[in-house]
N, C-alpha and C positions, 0 to 999 in steps of 0.2 A: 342696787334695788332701793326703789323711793320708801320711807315711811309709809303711806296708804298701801301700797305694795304688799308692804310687810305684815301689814294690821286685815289686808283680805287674807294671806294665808294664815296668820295666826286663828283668824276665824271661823276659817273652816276646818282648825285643826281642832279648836274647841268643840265644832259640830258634831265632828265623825268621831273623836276619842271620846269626849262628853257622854255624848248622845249612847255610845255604845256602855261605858262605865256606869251613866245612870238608866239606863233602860233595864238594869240586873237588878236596882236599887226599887224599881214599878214591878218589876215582874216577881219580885218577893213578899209585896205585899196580895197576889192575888194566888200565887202560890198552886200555878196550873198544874192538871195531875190527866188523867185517864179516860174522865167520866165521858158519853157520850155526848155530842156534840147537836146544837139544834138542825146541824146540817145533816146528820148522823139520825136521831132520835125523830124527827117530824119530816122528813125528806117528802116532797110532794110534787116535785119536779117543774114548779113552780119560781117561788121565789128561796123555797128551804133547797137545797140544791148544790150538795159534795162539789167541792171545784179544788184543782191541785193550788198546794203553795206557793207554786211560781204565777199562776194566774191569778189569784185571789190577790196581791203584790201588787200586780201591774193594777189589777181593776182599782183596788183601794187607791194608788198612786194617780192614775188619773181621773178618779173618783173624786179626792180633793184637788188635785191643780190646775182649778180653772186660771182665768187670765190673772187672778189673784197676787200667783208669785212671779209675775211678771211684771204688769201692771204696777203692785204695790210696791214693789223697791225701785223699779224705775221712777216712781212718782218719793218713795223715802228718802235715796240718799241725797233726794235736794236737803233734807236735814242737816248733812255733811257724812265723812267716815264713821262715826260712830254708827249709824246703820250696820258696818260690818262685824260688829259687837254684838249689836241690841239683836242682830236676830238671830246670832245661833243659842245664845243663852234664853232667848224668848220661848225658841225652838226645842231646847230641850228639856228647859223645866216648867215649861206650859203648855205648847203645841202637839208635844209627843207623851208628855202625859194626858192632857185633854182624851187626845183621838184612843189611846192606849186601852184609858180605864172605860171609856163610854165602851167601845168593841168589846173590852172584855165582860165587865157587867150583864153586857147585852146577851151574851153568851151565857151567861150563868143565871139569865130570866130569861132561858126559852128562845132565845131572840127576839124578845121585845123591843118593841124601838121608844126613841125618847120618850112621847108623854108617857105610856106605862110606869117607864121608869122611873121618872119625875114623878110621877102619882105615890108610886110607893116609896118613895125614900125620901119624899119632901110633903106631901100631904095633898088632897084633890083641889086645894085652895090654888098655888101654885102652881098646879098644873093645869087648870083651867088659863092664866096669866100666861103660861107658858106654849099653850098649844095654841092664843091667837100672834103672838111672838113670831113661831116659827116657822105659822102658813105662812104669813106676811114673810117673814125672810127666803123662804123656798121659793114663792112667789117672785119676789125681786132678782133671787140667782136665778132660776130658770129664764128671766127677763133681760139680765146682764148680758145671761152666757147665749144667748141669742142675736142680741144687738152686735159685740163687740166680733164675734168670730163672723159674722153677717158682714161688717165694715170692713174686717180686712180681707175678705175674699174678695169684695170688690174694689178695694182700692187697691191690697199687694199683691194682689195675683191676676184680674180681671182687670183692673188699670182702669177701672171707672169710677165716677164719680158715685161714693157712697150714699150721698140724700136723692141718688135720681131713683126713675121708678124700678130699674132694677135691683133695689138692696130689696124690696118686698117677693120678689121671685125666689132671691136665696134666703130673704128669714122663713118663706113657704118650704123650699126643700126641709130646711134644717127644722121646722115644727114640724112635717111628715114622720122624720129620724126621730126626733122627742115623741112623738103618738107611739111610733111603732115600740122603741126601749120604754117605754112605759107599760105596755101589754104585754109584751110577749117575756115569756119565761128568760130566766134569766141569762140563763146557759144558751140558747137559742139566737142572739143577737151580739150583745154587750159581750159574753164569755167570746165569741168567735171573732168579732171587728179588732177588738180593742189591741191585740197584740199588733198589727198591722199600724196601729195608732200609735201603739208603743214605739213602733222604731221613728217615726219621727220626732216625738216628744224626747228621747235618747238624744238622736242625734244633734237636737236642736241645742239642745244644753250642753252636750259634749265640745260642740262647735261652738259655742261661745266660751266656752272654760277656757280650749285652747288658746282662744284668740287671745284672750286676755293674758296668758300665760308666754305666750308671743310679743305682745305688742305693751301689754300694761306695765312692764319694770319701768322705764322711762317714761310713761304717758300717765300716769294714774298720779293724780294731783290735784287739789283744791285750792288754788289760788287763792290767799289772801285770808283761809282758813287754819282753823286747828279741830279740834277732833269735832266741837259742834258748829255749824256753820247757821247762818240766818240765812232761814224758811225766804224766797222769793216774794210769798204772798203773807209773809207776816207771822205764820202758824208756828206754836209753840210743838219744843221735841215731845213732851207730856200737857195732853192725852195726845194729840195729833198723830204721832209717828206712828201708835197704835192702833192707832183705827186706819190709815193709810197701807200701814202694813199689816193687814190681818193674814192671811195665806202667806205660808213663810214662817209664820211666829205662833200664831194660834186662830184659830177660825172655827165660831160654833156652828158654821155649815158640817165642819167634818162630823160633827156629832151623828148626821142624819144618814151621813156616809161610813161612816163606822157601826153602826146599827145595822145597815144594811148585806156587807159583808160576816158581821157575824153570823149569817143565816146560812153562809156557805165554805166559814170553815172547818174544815176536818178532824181538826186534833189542838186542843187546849195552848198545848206548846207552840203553835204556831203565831202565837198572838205577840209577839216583840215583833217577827219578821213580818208580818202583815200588817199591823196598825202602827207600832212605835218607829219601824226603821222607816217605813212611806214616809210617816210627815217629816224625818230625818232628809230625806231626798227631795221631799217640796224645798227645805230647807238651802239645803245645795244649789237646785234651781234658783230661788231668790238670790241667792250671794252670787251667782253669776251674772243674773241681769245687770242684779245692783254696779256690780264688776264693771260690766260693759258697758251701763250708763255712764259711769262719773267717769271714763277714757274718754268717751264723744264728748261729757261735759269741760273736760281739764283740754280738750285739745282744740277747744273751738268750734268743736265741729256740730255740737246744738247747742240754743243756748240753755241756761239752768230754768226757764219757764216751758221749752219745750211739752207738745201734748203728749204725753206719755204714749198714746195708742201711736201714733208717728214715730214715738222712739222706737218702736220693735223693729220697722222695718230697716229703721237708720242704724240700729246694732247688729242686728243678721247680715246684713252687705257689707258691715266695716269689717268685719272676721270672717265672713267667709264666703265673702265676692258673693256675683249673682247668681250662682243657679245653687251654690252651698246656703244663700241668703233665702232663697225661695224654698228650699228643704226645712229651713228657721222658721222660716215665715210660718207654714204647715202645719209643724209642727206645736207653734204658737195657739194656730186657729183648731189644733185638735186639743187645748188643753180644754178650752171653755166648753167644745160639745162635749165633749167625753166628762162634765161633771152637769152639762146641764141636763143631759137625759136620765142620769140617774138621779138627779134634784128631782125629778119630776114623778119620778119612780118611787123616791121614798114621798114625797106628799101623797100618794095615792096609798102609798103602806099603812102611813099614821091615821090619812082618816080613814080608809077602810077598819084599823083596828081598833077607831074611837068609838067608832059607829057599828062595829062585828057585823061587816058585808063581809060575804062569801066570796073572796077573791078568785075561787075556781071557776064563777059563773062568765064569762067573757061579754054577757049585755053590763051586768053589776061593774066589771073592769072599764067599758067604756063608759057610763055613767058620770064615772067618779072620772073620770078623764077629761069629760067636758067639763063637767062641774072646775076642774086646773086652767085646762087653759082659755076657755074665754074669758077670765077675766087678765092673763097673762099676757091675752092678745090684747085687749083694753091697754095696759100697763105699757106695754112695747108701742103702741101707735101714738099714745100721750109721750112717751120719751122722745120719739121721731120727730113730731110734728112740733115739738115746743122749744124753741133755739136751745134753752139752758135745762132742759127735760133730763141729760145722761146724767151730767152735773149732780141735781137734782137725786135722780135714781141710785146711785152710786155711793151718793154721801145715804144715807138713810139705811141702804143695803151695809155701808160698813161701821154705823150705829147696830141697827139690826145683830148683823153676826157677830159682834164681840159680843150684846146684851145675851144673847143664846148661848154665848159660851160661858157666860158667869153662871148660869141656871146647872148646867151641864158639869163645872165642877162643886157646884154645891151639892148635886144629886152623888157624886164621885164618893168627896167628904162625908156625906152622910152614911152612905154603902161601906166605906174607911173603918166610919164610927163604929158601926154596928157590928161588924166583924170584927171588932178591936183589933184595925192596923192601922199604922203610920199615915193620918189623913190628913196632916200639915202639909203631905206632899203635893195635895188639889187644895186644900184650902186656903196657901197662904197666895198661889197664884190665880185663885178664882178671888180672892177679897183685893187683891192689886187691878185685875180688870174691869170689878165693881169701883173701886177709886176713877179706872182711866174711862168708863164707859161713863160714869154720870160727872164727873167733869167735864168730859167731851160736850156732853147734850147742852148742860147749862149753860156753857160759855160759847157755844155755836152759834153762830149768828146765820139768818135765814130759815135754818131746819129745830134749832135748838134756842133756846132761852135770851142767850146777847147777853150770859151778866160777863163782868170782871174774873178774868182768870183767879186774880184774891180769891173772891169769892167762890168762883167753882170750884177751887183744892179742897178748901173746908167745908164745902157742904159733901163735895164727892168723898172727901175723908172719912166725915161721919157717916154717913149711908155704909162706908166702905166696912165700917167698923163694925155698924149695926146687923149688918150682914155677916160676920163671922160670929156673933156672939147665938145667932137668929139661928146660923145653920148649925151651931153645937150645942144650941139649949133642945132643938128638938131633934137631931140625931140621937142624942144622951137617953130624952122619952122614951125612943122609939127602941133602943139598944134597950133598957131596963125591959120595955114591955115584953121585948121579945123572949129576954132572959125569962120572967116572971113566969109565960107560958111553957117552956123547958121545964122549968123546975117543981108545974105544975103536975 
């Protein structure tokens, strides 16, 4: 068994033992008990909405895994093997705390969704910052997760060319499927498809694990490398790999996706196996692709510039022949729908609850519905029509979702604070993403700034820093004040 061999399965042993050892370490400091639950206490058969713990699992599960952990590790481990490191530890002390404490919090405000949250635990200042943030990033996934499951319908399954005029027929189907999972109750669509969705997304990942399990003791090798390998196009492993790999490692999309299943789970306790073990299993997904990329990479058979969206269908067929490849493939193209319809779900939740529209009104639901996606459609026909438009979309989208996920554990942190528990556990990897998200911006050239890497460590340092001191000088406020009134 080759070295790279060795360091994918130590990786996923650190995922699943980790993951499960520190998920007791998250769930002690929120210390679930009895109380009734938003799905329980506000039930409207809407979007509050009792759903079992096997199904609320799956929704959360492909709630985050759009083409993210696919996409992004087949585009990481051009880094080299250390990708098979950097994401389960990412995974479990960022990723699965992130999505953990947002679900859980969310729960314990009634089911509020982000900006609420953000309001109270960081101040209206911030959340006004933060609520044009994360239209803009909902905006851009609903736009992603439409383009990319659009192109490979037509190219790995329809065998046509993705820029002719029938890629606008299937992004028309697939924005019908977004209209409808955006209206309609929750349980009524999304609760009933998804399991049907599930077994592909299963099978697709199962069928690559094997393969690799199969084929990768002898073929898994990076020629010429050691554990970090030089970026094809130049790109440093920090911030780069970070923002490449967001889903997988950590993704402040989940934020808006954890919010939104806390509306329908049933019982307090269920929150390790519904938020922390999901992103645990996005987790697993990525280290497969990644798996299956660097065997096609080591063996020749793409090369290390390869388009990432080409490599799905080049990994599906090398494990498991054609019609196992086309069950991959499916499987692929349901991860992006199955989180862009509820992307589009939660932007209709947040502004509805910024603006207190009456969501039971069904003209008030379509409303706010247009008000989403014409400018989504704007957004999607500028991507199409501009050679370097995805490029473009893509990078900004995973600027975007890491800056969303520093907001997300500062808001963690400060909730931490207040309650007086262990909030090193969000704070020290919300002030690490604040380092890797404004290093990123600064030193990006095209969408971000162009300076010197020198230079964007230290300025991304400082920011990074001034941001832990920012979020415990006024959590500490916020903690006295609250005390002050108790004791009043």
């Amino acid at each position: 068994m080759g070295g790279i061999m060795k360091l994918f399965l130590i990786g996923l042993a650190i995922l699943l033992v980790g993951g499960f050892l520190y998920s007791k370490v998250c769930e002690r400091q929120i210390q679930p008990d009895d109380r009734p639950t938003p799905a329980i206490k506000k039930s409207d058969g809407l979007d509050y909405v009792g759903m079992s713990k096997s199904k609320n699992w799956l929704i959360e599960l492909l709630n985050i895994a759009g083409t993210g952990p696919i996409l992004g590790p087949i585009q990481g481990i051009l880094f080299g093997p250390i990708a098979f490191i950097a994401i389960p530890l990412g995974n479990i002390f960022a990723g699965s705390v992130h999505d953990y404490f947002n679900g859980m919090i969310s729960m314990r405000n009634g089911g509020a969704q982000m900006p609420r949250l953000v309001n109270k635990y960081l101040g209206r200042g911030t959340k006004m910052v933060y609520n044009i943030i994360i239209a803009i990033l909902l905006l851009l996934t609903g736009v992603v997760f439409i383009y990319t499951p659009g192109d490979l319908i037509a190219n790995d399954v329809l065998g046509m060319d993705p820029n002719g005029s029938v890629i606008w027929i299937i992004y028309t189907v697939i924005f019908i499927y977004y209209i409808l999972s955006t209206l309609l109750p929750i349980d009524k669509l999304i609760g009933k498809i998804y399991p049907v969705f599930g077994i592909f997304l299963i099978v697709s990942a199962i069928g690559v694990f094997i393969g690799i399990l199969r084929t990768g003791a002898g073929h898994m090798s990076y020629e010429g490398y050691g554990l970090l390998a030089e970026h094809p196009l130049g790109q440093k492993f920090i911030p780069s790999f970070f923002i490449t790999v967001a889903c997988g490692i950590l993704s402040g999309f989940h934020g808006s996706q954890s919010t939104l299943i806390s509306r329908t789970v049933k019982h307090e306790k269920e929150g390790i196996s519904t938020f922390y073990s999901a992103m645990v299993a996005e987790g697993f997904i990525a280290m497969c692709w990644a798996g299956g990329a660097i065997i096609l990479f080591s063996t020749g058979k793409a090369a290390l510039d390869t388009n990432a969206t080409l490599m799905v269908g080049n990994i599906s067929r090398e494990f498991m022949g054609n019609i196992g490849g086309l069950l991959a493939i499916i499987g692929v193209i349901v991860l992006p729908i199955t989180s862009g319809d509820t992307c589009f779900r939660s932007l209709r939740l947040i502004i509805a609850e910024e603006l207190n529209i009456d969501q039971h009104s069904k003209v008030k639901r379509v409303i706010i519905a247009l008000a989403i996606f014409v400018p989504a459609i704007i957004i999607l026909y500028f991507a199409k029509s501009n050679p370097n438009g995805f490029n473009i979309l893509w990078r900004y989208f995973g600027f975007a979702n890491q800056l969303v996920a520093v907001f997300a554990l500062a808001m963690a942190s400060s909730y931490l604070v207040v309650n007086d528990k262990k909030y090193l556990i969000t704070l020290i990897p919300g002030a690490y993403y604040c380092f890797i998200v404004f290093s990123f911006i600064i030193s990006a050239k095209g969408i971000g700034f162009g300076r010197s890497m020198t230079t964007s460590y230290i300025l991304g340092a400082i920011i990074a820093i001034i941001y832990l001191f920012a979020i415990l000088n006024y959590a500490k406020k916020q903690s006295r004040k609250i005390k002050s009134i108790v004791l009043e």
